[in-house]
C-alpha positions in Angstrom: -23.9 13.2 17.8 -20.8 12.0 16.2 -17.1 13.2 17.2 -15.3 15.6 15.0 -13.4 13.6 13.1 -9.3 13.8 14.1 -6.3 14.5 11.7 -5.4 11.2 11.8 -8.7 9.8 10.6 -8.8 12.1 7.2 -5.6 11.5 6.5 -6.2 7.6 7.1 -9.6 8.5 4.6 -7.4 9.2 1.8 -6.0 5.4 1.3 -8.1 2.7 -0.1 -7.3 -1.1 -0.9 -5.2 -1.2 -4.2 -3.9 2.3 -3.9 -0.2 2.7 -4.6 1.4 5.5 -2.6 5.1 6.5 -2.1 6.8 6.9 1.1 10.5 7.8 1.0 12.4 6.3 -1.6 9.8 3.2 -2.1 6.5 2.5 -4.1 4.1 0.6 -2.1 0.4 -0.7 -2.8 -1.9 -0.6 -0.1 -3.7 -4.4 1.1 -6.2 -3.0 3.8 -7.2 0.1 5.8 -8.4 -0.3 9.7 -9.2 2.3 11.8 -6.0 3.5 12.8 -3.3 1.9 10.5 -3.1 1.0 6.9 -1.1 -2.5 5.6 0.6 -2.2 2.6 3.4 -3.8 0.1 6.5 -2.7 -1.5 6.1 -2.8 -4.7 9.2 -1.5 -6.6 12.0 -2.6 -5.8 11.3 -5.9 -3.7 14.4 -7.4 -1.8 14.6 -10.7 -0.9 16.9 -13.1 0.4 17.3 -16.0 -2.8 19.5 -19.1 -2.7 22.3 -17.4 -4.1 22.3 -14.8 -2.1 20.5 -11.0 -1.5 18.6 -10.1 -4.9 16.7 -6.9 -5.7 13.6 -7.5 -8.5 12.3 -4.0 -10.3 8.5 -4.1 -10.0 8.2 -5.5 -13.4 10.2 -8.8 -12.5 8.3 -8.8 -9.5 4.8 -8.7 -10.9 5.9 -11.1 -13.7 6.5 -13.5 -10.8 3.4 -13.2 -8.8 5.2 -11.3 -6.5 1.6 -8.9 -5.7 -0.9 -11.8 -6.0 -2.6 -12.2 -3.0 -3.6 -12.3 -0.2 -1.2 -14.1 1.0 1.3 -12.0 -0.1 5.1 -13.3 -1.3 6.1 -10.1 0.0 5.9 -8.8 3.9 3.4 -6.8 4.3 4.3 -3.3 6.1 2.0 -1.7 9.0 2.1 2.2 8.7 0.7 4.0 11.7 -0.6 8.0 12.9 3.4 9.1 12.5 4.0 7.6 8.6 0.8 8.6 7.1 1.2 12.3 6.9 4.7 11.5 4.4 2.7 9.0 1.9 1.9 10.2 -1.5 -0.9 8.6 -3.2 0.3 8.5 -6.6 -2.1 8.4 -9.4 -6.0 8.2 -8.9 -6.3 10.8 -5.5 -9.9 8.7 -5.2 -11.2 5.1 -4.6 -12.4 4.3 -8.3 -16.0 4.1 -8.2 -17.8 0.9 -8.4 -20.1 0.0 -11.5 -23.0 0.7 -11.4 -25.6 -2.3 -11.3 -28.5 -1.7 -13.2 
């Protein structure tokens, strides 16, 4: 018999690699889901430290640059844990899209 499953673990269901959620202020885009944290990416605005100095890139500049290719990511990639989860948003699809069928 399998344990109920906790709080933690359906909200943790809701995210899937490639999702784009909001937490606070930013737009980020889930890279992987474990069993207790999610890894994600900011993806509008990035901030970076450049050769002349600070410099913020809208998420347009950013993809144009290869900002989001990866992995590896040019961008940090961000651990959110059992106390960030319950204030992301999912924005968008509120489902992993569905895989093609192979027939």
């Amino acid at each position: 018999m399998s344990a109920p499953q906790t709080e933690h673990a359906k909200c943790l269901a809701k995210f899937w690699i490639g999702c784009e959620f909001r937490c606070g202020d930013r737009l980020y885009r889930c890279t992987d889901v474990g069993t207790r944290t999610l890894i994600a990416i900011c993806i509008d605005p990035v901030d970076f430290n450049g050769t002349e100095g600070p410099r913020r890139l809208s998420r347009a500049e950013a993809e144009r640059q290869g900002w989001f290719n990866g992995p590896p990511f040019a961008s940090a990639e961000l651990v959110f844990d059992e106390y960030d989860l319950p204030v992301c948003h999912i924005i968008g699809h509120k489902a992993p899209p569905t895989a093609p069928s192979k027939t």
